[in-house]
C-alpha positions, 0 to 999 in steps of 0.5 A, a space after each residue: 487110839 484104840 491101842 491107847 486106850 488099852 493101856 489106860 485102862 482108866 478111861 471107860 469109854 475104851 473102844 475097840 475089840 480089846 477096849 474096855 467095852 468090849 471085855 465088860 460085855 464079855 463080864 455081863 452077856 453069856 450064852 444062853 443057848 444052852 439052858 434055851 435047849 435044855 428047856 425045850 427038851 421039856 416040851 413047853 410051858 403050855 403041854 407041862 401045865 396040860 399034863 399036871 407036871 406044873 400048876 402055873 406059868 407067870 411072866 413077871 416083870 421086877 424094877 426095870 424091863 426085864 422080864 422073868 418066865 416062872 414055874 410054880 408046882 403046888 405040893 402034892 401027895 398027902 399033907 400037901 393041903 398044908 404045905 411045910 413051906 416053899 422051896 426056891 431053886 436057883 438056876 446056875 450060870 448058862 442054864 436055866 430052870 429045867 436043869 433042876 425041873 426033876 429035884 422040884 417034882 420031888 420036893 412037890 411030891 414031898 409036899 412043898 410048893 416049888 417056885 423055879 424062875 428063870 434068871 434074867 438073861 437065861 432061859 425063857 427070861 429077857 434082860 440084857 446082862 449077868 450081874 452075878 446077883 447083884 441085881 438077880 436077887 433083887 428079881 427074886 425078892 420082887 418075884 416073892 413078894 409078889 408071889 406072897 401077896 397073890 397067895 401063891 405060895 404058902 409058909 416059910 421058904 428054903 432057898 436050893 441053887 447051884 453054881 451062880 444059882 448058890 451064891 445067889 441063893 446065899 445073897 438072897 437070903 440076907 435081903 429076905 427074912 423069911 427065908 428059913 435055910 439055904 442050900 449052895 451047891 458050889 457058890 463063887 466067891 463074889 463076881 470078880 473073883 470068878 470072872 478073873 479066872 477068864 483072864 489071868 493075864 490081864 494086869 489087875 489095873 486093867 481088870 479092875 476098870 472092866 469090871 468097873 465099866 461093867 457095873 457101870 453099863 448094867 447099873 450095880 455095884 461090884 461090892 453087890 455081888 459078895 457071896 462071901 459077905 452075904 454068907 457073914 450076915 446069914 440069919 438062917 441055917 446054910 449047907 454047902 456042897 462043893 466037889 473037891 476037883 472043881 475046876 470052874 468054881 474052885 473049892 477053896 471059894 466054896 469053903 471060903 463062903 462056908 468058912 464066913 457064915 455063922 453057925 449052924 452050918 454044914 459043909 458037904 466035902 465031894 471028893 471025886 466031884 468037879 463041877 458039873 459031876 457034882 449033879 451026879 449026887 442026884 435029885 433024891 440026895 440033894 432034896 434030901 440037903 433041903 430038908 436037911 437044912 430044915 431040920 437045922 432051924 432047931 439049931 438057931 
């Protein structure tokens, strides 16, 4: 029975450890060993409080039970009492928000308030599965709403992500209006485009019900997880980064998502750089990217 159940790939329901179930699973459950990891080389939530180095810790729960764990950093610095605005910075796949922890001290020193979630599923956040922003952005939309009302934040907001984090920072910013400017650094095409790449020798047929039976399980829609149609419906101004060498996120997925995006924009050709190398760049160079991002609302 299992076996035929995996040559017909339109029954959902496939059991078995080639079934359909077994690889749409594969599609919305990651490791999240390693952003677990690189956050507690942080030392802890209370002692980063303690020390100053964050201003406050919430636990947020958006439409279903996931729960997200987030960290807020107030400006600092001169000017910091009247804040320019708010940053966002968006984790990628397998990580979580301490990857990016030392670029949201510089963007606080340089006077914006800094939100850094952990992404349903990863870090310190619960969920059982990755929808590759289908449902992410709508965590983040849930978060910041709530976090405006509460006073938390302050001003315009710019959104900052890598990897999964950057075509999620680009599909958010279609469904807020007060985002001002988006900076992707290596963003994926869409869901099933990236995940293909984990099984070039499945027939397309099958990948298809996968995927299908994944959407299925975790509640969206495949469509949902576009970056490149979310780049079309951009209002705001976009900066992309991409390494040239990027073997995970291909390059020619992060100049699609450039490509598709109204003006005014700015693509950040890496030549030397594949994926994670990209961060090589440094936190200095891409905070520098953010508030370039804000300097180009003039171009609207």
């Amino acid at each position: 029975m299992a076996k035929a159940n995996e040559d017909n790939p339109s029954r959902p329901t496939a059991p078995g450890f080639r079934g359909l179930d077994f690889y749409a699973m594969r599609v919305l459950r990651h490791c999240r060993w390693p952003g677990t990891l690189r956050l507690a080389t942080l030392t802890g939530a209370d002692r980063l409080l303690s020390a100053g180095r964050i201003d406050k810790q919430l636990r947020f729960s958006p439409a279903d039970d996931v729960e997200l764990d987030v960290w807020l950093i107030r400006g600092r610095g001169p000017g910091a009492a009247a804040s320019p605005g708010t940053v966002l910075i968006i984790h990628g796949l397998w990580d979580s928000k301490a990857r990016f922890f030392d670029l949201g001290e510089l963007m606080a020193r340089r006077g914006f308030d800094v939100v850094m979630p952990d992404l349903r599923r990863h870090g310190a956040s619960t969920g059982g599965h990755t929808t590759f922003g289908a449902l992410e952005k709508r965590d983040l939309a849930a978060l910041m709403d709530r976090l405006r009302a509460a006073g938390d934040v302050r001003g315009p907001l710019w959104v900052f992500g890598f990897s999964m984090g950057a075509a999620i920072a680009i599909q958010y910013s279609t469904i807020d209006p007060l985002v001002r400017g988006a900076v992707a650094a290596a963003p994926f095409a869409d869901g099933p485009s990236i995940t293909r790449r984990a099984v070039p020798l499945m027939s397309k047929e099958k990948f298809q019900a996968v995927w299908a039976r994944a959407a299925e399980r975790a509640g969206f829609d495949p469509d949902d997880t576009s970056t490149i149609e979310a780049a079309r419906r951009l209002n705001c101004p976009l900066i992309v980064i991409h390494g040239r060498l990027d073997l995970v996120v291909p390059y020619s997925q992060g100049r699609a998502v450039y490509e598709a995006a109204p003006q005014p924009k700015r693509l950040y050709t890496v030549g030397w750089a594949g994926h994670p190398s990209l961060l090589l760049k440094g936190r200095r160079w891409f905070a520098d990217r953010i508030e370039e991002v804000i300097g180009m609302q003039s171009e609207v």
